[in-house]
N, C-alpha and C positions, 0 to 999 in steps of 0.2 A: 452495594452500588448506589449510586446518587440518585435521588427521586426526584431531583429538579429538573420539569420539563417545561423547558421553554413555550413560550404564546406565539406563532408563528401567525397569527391570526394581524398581530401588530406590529410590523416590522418599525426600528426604530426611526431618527432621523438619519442617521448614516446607512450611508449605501455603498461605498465604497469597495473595492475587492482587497482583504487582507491576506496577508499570507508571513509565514514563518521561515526566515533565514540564519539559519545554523550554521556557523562557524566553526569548526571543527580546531581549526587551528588556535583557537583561542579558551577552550573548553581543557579544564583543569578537575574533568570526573568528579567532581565535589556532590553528584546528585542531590543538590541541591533542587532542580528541578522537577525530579523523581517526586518527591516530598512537597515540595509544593501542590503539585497536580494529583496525588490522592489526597491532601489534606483539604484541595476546596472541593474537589468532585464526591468525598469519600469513599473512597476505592480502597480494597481491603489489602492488608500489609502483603509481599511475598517474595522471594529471594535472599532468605534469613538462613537456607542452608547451604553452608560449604556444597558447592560441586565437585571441586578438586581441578576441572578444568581451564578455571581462569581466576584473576581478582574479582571479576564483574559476574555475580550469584544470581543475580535477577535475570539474566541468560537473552531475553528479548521482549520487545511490544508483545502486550494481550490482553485479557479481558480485564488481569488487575495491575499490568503496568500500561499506562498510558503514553508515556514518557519514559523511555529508556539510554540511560547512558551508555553504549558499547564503551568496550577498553579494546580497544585496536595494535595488538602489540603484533610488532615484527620482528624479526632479527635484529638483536642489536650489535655493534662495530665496536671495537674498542676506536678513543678518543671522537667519539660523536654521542653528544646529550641525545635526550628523546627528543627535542625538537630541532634535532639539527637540519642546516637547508641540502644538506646530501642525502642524506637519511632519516629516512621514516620510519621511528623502530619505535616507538610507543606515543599514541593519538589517541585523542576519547573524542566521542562524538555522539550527541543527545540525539536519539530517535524519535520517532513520532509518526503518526499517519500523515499520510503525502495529501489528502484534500485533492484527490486529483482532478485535471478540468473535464478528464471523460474520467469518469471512476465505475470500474467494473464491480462494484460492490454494489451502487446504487441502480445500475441497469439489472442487476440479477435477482435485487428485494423484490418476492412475490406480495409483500403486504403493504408497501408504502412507510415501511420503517423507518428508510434511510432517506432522507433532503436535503436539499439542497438550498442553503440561506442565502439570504440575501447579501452576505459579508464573502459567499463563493466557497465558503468549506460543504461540508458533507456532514451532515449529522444523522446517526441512529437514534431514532426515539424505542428507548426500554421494554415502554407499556404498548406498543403495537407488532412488536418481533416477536417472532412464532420458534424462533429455535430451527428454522431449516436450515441454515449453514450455506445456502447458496452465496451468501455475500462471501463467508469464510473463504473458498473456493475461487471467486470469482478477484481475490484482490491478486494485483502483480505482484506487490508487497509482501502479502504473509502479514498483516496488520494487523485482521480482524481476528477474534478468538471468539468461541464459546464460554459461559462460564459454567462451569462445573458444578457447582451448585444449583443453578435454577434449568440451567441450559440453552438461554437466550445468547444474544451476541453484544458485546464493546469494545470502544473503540473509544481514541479522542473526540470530543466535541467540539473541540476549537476553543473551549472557553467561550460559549454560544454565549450562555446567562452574562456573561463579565461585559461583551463586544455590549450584546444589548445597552447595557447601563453604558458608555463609555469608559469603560477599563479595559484594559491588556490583559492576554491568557495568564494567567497564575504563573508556568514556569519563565515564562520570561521577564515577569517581574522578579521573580527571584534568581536569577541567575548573577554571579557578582562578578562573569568579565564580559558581560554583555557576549557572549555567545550566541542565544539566544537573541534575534532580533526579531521586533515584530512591527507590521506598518504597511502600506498602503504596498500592493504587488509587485507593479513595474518598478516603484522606486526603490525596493528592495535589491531587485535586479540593476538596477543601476551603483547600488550600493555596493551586490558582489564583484560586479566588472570592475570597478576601482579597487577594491580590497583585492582582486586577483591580480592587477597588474603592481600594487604596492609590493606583495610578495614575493611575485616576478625578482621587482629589484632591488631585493634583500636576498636575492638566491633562491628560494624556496621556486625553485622551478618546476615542481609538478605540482603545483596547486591548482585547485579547478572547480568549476562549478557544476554543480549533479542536477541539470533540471532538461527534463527529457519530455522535450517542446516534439521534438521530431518523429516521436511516434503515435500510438493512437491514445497513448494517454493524454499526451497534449498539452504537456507540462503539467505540475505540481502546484500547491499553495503554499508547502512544507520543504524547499529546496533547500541543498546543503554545498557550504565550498568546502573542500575536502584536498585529503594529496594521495597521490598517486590513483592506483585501480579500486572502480567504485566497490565491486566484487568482497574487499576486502572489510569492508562497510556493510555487506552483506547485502547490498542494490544489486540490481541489476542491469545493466549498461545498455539494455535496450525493452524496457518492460511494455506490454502490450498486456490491451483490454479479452480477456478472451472472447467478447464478441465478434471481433475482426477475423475469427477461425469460424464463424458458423458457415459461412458460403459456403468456404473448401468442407466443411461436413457435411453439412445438407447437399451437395455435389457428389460427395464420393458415396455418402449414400442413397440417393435416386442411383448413379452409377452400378450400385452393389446389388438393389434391388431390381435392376432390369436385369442384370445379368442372373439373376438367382431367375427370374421367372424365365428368360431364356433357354438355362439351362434344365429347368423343369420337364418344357412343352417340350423338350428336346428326347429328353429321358424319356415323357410319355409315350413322344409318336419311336422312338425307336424299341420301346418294348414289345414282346410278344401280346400281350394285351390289346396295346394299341392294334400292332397289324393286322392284326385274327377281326378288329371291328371294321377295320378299313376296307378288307375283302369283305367281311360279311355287306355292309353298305356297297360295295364295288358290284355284288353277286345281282345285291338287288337291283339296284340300277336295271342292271343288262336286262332283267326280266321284264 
């Protein structure tokens, strides 16, 4: 794993919020990207054995793929290409950590691992994670992994060191249909809404953009336009921070817990035990 840990101490002249806009529709599985992003992080090789379940061996995001290209195959039709505008029967699409604007990863680091830059991604620092795995747990995603060797946790960095200096994350510069877009956030977003109406009218009518503003995640840094159901991309269409479940837990257990002493004092006063003290204190009284 990579031992460059950024100086957080001096944030650069840029302040800007970046973020990553993946096209799916323009993504020709070359993992080109893949290779780029272990070769400047140095992230060790893996996805070199046959599965038998798909073309795509590298299977998903984790501790040694940062960058992952799914191979999104569907049914195919006879007389429709894989990018036909009726049908959707083979898509690839570069994964990545989503950078989210609430990210349940970084609310759940007990150590102060995981921060939040000034450029608005989410960074793990290496050398202060303990290996609890809370973050693991805690992403909507499924992003973050352990790594098997030491037992700490990774994840994308954003290309923190590159943003520092004025460069762009590694897989985006190497990507060669511009897939991969990277730049300033809203304008990104402005960039998908046209790329989604262009597509519109060339037919491609389920095209759509995956950024999930309307829940508690609160949108993405790392959104994607995609076709058809996000599901098949392996998102999920309505991802939430699990802290937004702590109320209804801490609820239903005060709840659980009155009822348990409830029915305790209940059990006590109607045992023989209890009764047999109740008369005995009743006897005395009367005396």
């Amino acid at each position: 794993m990579s031992a460059n840990i950024p100086d957080f101490s001096s944030p650069g002249s840029q302040s800007r919020i970046t973020a990553f806009l993946t096209d799916s529709t323009l993504c020709i599985g070359c993992k080109a990207c893949e290779v780029a992003c272990k070769e400047w992080n140095g992230v060790a090789e893996d996805g070199l054995n046959w599965s038998g379940f798909s073309y795509d061996n590298t299977g998903a995001v984790g501790a040694s793929t940062w960058r992952h290209v799914k191979f999104v195959e569907g049914e195919p039709e006879p007389g429709y290409g894989g990018a036909a505008g009726e049908v959707n029967s083979w898509n690839f699409s570069s994964d990545v950590c989503k950078h989210c604007e609430e990210a349940g990863c970084l609310e759940a680091c007990p150590t102060g691992s995981i921060v939040r830059t000034e450029f608005g991604g989410v960074y793990m620092q290496p050398d202060v994670c303990n290996g609890c795995s809370y973050c693991v747990v805690a992403c909507p995603f499924g992003v973050i992994q352990k790594n098997d060797s030491d037992g700490r946790a990774f994840k994308c960095t954003f290309c923190y060191d590159r943003q520092k200096a004025g460069l762009g994350p590694a897989c985006a510069k190497a990507c060669p249909t511009e897939s991969i877009k990277f730049g300033e956030l809203n304008e990104l977003r402005l960039v998908a809404q046209e790329r989604v109406k262009e597509l519109h009218s060339r037919g491609v009518h389920d095209a759509q953009v995956y950024d999930p503003v309307d829940t508690s995640v609160a949108g993405i840094h790392a959104f994607f336009l995609m076709r058809g159901d996000p599901r098949t991309y392996n998102l999920p269409p309505k991802p939430e921070v699990p802290t937004v479940y702590l109320k209804t837990a801490w609820r239903a257990a005060a709840i659980g817990s009155a009822a348990l002493l409830a029915g305790s004092l209940a059990a006590f006063l109607a045992s023989p035990k209890g009764n047999a003290g109740r008369q005995s204190r009743s006897r005395r009284y009367r005396r």
